[in-house]
Structures are given as structure tokens and as C-alpha cells.
C-alpha positions in Angstrom: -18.6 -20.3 -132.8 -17.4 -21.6 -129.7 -14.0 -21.6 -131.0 -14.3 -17.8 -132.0 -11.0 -16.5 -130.7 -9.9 -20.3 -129.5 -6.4 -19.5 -131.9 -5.5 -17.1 -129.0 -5.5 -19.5 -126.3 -1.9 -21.4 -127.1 1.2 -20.2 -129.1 4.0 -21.8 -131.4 6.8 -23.9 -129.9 9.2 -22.7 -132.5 12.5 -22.1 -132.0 13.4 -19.5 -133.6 16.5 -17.6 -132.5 16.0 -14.6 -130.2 16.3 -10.6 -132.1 18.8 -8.8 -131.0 17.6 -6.3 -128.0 19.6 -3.1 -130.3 16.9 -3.2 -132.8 14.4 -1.4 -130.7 14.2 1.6 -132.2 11.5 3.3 -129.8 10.8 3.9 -126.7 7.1 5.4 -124.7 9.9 8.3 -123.1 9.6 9.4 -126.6 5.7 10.6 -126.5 5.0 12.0 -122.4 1.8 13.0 -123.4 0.6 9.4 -124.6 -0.8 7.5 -121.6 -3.1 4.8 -124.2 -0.6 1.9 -124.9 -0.8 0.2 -128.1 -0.6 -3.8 -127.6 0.2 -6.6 -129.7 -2.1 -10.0 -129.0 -0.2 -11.7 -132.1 -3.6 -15.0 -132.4 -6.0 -11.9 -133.4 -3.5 -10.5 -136.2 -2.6 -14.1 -137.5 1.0 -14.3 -135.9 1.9 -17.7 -134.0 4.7 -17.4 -131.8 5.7 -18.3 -128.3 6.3 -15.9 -125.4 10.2 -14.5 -126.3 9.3 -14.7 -130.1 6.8 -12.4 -128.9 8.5 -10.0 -126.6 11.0 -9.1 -129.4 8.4 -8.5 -132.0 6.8 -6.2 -129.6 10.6 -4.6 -129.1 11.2 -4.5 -132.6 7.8 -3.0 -133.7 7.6 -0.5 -131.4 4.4 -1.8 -129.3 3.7 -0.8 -125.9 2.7 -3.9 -124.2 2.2 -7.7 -125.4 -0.9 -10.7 -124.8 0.0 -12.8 -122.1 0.9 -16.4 -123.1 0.1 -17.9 -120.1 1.0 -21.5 -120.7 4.6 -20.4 -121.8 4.8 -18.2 -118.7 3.8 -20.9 -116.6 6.9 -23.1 -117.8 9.3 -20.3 -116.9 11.0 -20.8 -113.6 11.0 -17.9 -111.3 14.0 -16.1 -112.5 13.4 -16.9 -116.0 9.7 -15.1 -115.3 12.3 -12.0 -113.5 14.4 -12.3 -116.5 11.4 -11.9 -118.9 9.7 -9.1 -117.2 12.9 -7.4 -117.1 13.2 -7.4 -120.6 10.1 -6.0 -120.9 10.3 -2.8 -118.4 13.9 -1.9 -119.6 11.9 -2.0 -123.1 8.8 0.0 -121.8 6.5 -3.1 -122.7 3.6 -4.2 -120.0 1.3 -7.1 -120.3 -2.2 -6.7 -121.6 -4.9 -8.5 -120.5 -6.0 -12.2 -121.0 -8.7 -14.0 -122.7 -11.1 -15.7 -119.5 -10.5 -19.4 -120.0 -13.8 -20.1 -118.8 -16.8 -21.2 -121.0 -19.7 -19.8 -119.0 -22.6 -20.5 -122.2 -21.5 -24.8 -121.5 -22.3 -26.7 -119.2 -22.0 -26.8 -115.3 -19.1 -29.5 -115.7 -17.7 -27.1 -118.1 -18.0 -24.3 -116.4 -16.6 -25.3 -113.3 -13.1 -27.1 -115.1 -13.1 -23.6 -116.5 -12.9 -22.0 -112.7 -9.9 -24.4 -111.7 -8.4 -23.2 -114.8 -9.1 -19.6 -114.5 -7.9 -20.2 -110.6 -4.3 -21.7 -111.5 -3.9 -18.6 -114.4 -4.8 -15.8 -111.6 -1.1 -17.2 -109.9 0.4 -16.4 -113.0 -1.4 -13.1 -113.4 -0.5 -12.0 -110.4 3.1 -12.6 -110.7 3.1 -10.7 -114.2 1.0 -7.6 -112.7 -0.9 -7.4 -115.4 -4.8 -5.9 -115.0 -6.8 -8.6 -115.5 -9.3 -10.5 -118.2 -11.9 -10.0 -120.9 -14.1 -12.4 -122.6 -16.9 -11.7 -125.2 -20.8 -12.6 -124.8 -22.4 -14.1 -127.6 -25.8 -12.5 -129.0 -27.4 -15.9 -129.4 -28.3 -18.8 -127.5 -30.3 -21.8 -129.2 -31.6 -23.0 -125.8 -32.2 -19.9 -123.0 -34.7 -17.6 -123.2 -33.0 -14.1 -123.4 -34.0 -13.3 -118.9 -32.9 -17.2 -118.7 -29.4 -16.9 -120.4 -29.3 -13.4 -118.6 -29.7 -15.1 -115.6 -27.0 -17.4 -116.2 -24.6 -14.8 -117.5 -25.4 -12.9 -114.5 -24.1 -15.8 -111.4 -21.4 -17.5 -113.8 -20.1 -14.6 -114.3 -20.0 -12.6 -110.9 -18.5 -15.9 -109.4 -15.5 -15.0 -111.8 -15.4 -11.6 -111.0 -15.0 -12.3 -107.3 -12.3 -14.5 -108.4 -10.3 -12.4 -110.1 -11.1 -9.2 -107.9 -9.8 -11.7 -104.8 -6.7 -11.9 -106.6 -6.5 -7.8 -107.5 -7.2 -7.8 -110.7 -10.4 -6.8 -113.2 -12.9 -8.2 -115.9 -13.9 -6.8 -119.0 -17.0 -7.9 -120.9 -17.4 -7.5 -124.5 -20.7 -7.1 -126.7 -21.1 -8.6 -130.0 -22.8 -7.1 -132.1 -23.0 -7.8 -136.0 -26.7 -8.4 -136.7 -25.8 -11.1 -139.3 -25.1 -13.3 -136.2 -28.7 -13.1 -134.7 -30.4 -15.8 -136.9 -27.7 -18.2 -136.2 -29.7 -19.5 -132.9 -33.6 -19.5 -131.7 -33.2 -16.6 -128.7 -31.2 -13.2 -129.1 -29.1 -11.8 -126.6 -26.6 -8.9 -125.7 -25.6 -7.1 -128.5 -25.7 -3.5 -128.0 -23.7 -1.4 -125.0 -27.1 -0.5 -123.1 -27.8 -4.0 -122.7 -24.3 -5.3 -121.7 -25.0 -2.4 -119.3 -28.1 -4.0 -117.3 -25.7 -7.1 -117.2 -22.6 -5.2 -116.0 -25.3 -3.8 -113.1 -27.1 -6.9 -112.3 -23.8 -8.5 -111.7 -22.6 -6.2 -109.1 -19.0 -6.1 -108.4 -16.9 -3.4 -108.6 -13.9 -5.2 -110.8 -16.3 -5.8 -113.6 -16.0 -3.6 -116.3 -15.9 -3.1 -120.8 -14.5 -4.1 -123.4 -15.0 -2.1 -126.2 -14.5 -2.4 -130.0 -14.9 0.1 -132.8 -16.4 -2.8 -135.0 -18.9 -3.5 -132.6 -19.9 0.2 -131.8 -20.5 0.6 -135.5 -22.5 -2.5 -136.2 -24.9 -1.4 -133.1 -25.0 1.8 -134.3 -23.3 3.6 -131.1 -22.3 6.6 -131.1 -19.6 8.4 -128.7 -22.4 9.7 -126.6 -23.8 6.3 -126.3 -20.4 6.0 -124.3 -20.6 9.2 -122.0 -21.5 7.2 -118.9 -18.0 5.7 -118.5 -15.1 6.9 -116.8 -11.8 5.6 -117.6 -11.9 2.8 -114.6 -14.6 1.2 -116.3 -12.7 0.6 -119.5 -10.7 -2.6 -119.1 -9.2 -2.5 -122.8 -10.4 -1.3 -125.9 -9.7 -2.7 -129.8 -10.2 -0.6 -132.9 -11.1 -2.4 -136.3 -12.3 -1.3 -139.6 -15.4 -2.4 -141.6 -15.5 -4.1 -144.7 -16.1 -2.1 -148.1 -19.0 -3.2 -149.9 -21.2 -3.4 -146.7 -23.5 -2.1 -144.9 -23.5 -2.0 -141.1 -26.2 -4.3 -140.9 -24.4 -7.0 -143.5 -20.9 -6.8 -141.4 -19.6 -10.5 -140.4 -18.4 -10.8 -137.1 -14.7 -12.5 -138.0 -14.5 -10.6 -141.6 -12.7 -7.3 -140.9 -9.8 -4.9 -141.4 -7.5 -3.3 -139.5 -8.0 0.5 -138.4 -7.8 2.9 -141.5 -8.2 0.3 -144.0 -11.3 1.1 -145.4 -12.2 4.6 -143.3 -16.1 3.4 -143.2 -15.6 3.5 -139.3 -13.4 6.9 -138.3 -11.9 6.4 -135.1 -11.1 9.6 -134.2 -13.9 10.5 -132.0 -13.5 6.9 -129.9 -9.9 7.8 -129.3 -10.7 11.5 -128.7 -13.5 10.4 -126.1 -10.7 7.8 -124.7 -8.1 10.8 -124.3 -10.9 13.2 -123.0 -11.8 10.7 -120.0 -7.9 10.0 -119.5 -8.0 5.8 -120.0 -4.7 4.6 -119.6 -5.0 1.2 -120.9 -4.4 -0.9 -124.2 -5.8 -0.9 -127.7 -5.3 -3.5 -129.9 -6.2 -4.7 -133.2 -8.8 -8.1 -133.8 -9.2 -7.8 -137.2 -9.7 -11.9 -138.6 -8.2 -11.1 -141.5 -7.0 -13.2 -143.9 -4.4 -11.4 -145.8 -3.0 -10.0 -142.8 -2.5 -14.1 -141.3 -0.8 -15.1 -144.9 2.1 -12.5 -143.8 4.7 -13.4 -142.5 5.0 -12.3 -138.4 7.6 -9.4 -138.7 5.2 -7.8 -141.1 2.0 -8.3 -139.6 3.1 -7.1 -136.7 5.1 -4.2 -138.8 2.2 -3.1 -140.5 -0.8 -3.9 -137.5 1.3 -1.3 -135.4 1.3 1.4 -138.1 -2.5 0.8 -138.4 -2.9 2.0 -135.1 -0.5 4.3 -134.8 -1.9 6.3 -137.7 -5.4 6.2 -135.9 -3.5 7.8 -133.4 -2.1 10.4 -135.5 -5.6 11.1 -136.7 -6.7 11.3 -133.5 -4.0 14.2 -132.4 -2.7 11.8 -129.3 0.3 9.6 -131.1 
């Protein structure tokens, strides 16, 4: 499990042969009203690319921003990097936020390698301008008590934060919340908003903020009024995701899911109205683990993940 999302952290060194820039076929001038951008992190949908692979899928598809591959930014010199983010704003395409590369359940040696790393991707953040990271909490730990591991969650984290918020930027935690994952350890943890709440307050910086996911609000049972104590600067970035048919909330596995619409047992129309009503202007993904959707090829995963989304949106009233 510690390797839970670890596909998103590198990307392809293919070579493939750059789309032509007239293919984009959209463009955000196109929909004023629409201030939620919908964002393309290619690991979560099964695509394996590198950073200009990338870009023009996100041109070509019609997305509104793109997951920072921070290793193949890092290679770029600085007017390659100018170049890059060029093609992006004369394409309407931002940068999303990235995955925290630091391992805050591990050990202290691990921890701290994971703050020289998280240190040396803030340069590249910065240059990018993109808001910051997010990182999920698992609901289990088979050695920490749940105030222990709390405790812990509480100082790794905040030293993050003040990293990040030194270097402008924010931090968006994630609960997990399927309750098929709670027997995998001895002690339970986070796994519902109200508790990732207490944590968000105990930590106590002002750049901290959520992560939210319409798989995980339906597996704890939330409800958009469980959500009315946000305002749209406490939303870092939000994911929607569909349930699996043939389950029950409480029998949902935590990398089994589908994309938004698929199955319609979570409706995300009232988690996009609520997100329109409140005025966030960030991203929304999709992080659905799926396996048919990582046996297609890239154009049409990233073809068909964008019309997932965008019909939510049409559903929704706000595409």
C-alpha cells in the first residue's frame, strides 16, 4: 500500500513525435462562466507519457490543465521550461498540483530524505506557478495507536506545510476512506472528513487545506452538508469517481473504481453544485484505478476520461 499511487511519481521516456498544435479543437474562452478546470494526471487514468507527450494530449483533448512531471521539468533548461509554459497559456492549459514526495507514515530517515526532496521540487514548483501539493492519509497503521500516529501526522506534516507555504504555495490532505481497508492493520485512523478535520486544525497553518474525492465521500457516507464548513480556499483540488456495481458502500475497494457516470451509484451533481455555489476555482480530476481504462491506448483514455467529466459537468448545469 505504500506504493498506492507510486505509478504517478515518474513518466515514459518515449519518443514519440510531438501532435500538431492545430488539432486543439477548444479553448476555456469558449465557456466564461466555467471557472472549475478539468485536469488530466495521465498515472491515475493508466496513460504513461513524458511531459510534451502530455501537454499535447491535454491540447488535443480539450483539458484544462495537466500533472506536473516534475523530473522531466527539471531536465528542461530555462527556456525550454519558457517554451513549455508557453505552449500551455497560448493553449489555456495550467498546471495542477503535485503528489507530496514525502513518506510521513516511514521512518525518520525516510521522512527527512523525503524533505530534501520535497525542498529541491518546491524550485520547480515555483518556476511553474502551479498551487501547490496533495498527499493522502492512510486509515491504518499496524504500529501507532490512533492519538500516536495522530501525533505524528500532526508535526511531519506541519513541517511540510511551512515548507511549502515558505515557498507560496499550499497542501491538500486527502481522507481514505473505503471500510474494506480498516482490517488491513492493528489501529484505525482517518477515514472520514470530520476527522481529517481535527487534523487539519491541530496542524495549524493557514496553507493547509482538502483534498476531496467523490469515492471517498460516498464510502464515509458524507453528504454535501457534511461539506458546508468550507469555503473555496480550503479546497486545494477535488477528483470525482464512480463506484463499482454490485457493491455496497461498505464492500468498495479502495483502487477498484470507475470513472464519473459509469455506473451512476454516486451522482455528482450536488458535489459539483456545492463546488459552483462556494465559487472554487481549482481542478478536478479523475483517479479511477481502472483496469480497462489502463489497457487503452493514451489518446483514448484521455479521449474518453475527459468526456467522463465533462458530462458530470453537463449534469451538473456548469460545463
Amino acid at each position: 500500500m505504500q506504493n498506492r499511487r507510486g505509478f504517478l511519481k515518474s513518466s515514459s521516456i518515449a519518443t514519440l513525435g510531438l501532435l500538431s498544435l492545430s488539432e486543439n479543437l477548444y479553448s476555456i474562452n469558449k465557456f466564461p462562466n466555467r471557472k472549475i478546470k478539468i485536469s488530466l494526471m495521465p498515472g491515475s487514468v493508466g496513460i504513461n507519457v513524458n511531459a510534451y507527450e502530455l501537454i499535447n494530449l491535454a491540447i488535443k483533448n480539450n483539458f484544462d490543465s495537466i500533472y506536473p512531471l516534475i523530473n522531466d521539468l527539471k531536465k528542461m533548461s530555462d527556456l525550454e521550461l519558457n517554451d513549455y509554459m508557453g505552449m500551455m497559456k497560448s493553449n489555456s492549459v495550467s498546471f495542477d498540483v503535485c503528489i507530496l514526495p514525502v513518506d510521513f507514515s516511514q521512518t525518520n530517515s525516510v521522512f527527512n530524505d523525503g524533505i530534501k526532496v520535497l525542498k529541491d521540487y518546491c524550485n520547480t514548483m515555483k518556476k511553474i506557478e502551479s498551487k501547490g501539493f496533495c498527499r493522502w492519509i492512510m486509515p491504518t497503521n499496524n504500529d501507532l495507536t490512533y492519538l500516536k500516529n495522530f501525533e505524528t501526522h500532526k508535526s511531519r506534516l506541519k513541517e511540510c506545510a511551512k515548507i511549502i507555504g515558505d515557498n507560496g504555495m499550499k497542501l491538500g490532505l486527502e481522507f481514505v476512506a473505503p471500510k474494506t481497508l480498516m482490517a488491513r492493520d492493528q489501529f484505525s485512523f482517518i477515514r472520514t472528513i470530520n476527522e481529517l478535520r481535527e487534523l487539519i486544525d491541530a496542524i495549524d497553518e493557514n496553507n493547509v487545506g482538502y483534498q476531496l474525492d467523490t469515492f471517498h465521500l460516498y464510502c464515509a457516507n458524507h453528504s454535501v452538508d457534511d461539506l458546508r464548513f468550507l469555503n473555496k480556499n480550503d479546497i486545494i483540488m477535488c477528483q470525482l469517481n464512480d463506484a463499482v456495481k454490485g457493491r455496497s458502500q461498505d464492500e468498495q475497494i479502495d483502487l477498484e473504481r470507475e470513472l464519473p457516470g459509469k455506473t451512476g451509484l454516486i451522482n455528482t451533481t450536488p458535489f459539483l453544485n456545492f463546488l459552483e455555489e462556494i465559487g472554487y476555482e481549482g481542478t478536478i480530476s479523475a483517479e479511477p484505478f481502472n483496469k480497462d481504462l489502463n489497457n487503452m491506448d493514451n489518446e483514448e483514455a484521455a479521449k474518453v476520461t475527459f468526456n467522463s467529466i465533462k458530462k458530470s459537468f453537463e449534469n451538473a448545469g456548469i460545463f
